[in-house]
N, C-alpha and C positions, 0 to 999 in steps of 0.2 A: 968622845962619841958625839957627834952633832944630830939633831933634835931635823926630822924630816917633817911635813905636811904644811897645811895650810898657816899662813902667821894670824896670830890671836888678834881679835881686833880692838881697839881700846873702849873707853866705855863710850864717849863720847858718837865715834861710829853706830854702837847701839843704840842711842837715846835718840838718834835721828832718823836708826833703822826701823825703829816701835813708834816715832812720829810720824815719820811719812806713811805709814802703814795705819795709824789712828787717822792721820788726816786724809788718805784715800779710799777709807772705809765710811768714814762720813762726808765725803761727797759722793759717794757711790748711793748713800741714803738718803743725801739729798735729791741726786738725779731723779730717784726711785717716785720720791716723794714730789715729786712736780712731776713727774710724767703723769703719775694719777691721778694729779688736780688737772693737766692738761687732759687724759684721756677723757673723763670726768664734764668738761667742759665741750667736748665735742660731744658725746653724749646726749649733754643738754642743748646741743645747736639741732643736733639731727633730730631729736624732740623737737623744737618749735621750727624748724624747715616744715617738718610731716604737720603742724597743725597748720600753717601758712598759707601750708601747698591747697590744704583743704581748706579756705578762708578763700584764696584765689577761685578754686573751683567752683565754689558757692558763689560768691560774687559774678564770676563767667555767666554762670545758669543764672542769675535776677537781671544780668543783662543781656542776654539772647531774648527773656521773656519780655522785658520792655522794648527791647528794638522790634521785636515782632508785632508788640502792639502797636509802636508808631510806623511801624510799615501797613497795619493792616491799615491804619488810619481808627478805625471804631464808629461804633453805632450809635445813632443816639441816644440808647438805652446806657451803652458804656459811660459814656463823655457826661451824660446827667447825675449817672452813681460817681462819678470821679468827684463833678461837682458839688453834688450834694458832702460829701466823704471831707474831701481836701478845702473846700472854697465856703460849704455851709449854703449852697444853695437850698432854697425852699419854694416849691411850686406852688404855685396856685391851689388854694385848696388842702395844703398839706397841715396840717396841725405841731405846733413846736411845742415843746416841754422845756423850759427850764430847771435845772437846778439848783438852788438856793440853799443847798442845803452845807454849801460849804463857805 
């Protein structure tokens, strides 16, 4: 009587069938494990875009505000606080303080 079904596979067959199977399980974990360091990192991009974005805006608005001032041109009250402020102008009359104390 002869012996019907599938033929037996040797061991050698199995030992590469339980490796490719260890070693497609652990690149499947590795995939895994970089997508999430990649998702992870776009994450932190779209974080500092959104602070950027608002870094740009803020800067936009200090410069509408100075262009408007060197359009309006300024008063001489303006141009005298600038100088006093930035340059250390001292008018006529004005009393200075020093600090010495550092």
């Amino acid at each position: 009587m002869a012996k019907t079904g599938a033929p037996k596979k040797s061991r050698r067959q199995l030992r590469l069938g339980l490796f490719g199977k260890l070693l497609l399980a652990s690149l499947i974990v590795a995939l895994g494990l970089q997508l999430y360091r990649l998702r992870t990192q776009v994450e932190q991009a779209e974080t500092q875009k959104v602070l950027l974005s608002e870094q740009v805006r803020s800067s936009q608005q200090g410069n509408d505000h100075l262009q408007k001032a060197i359009d309006g041109g300024g008063t001489q009250d303006q141009m005298e606080q600038i100088a006093r402020d930035e340059l250390g102008l001292v008018a006529p009359g004005d009393r200075v303080f020093y600090d010495v104390s550092n």
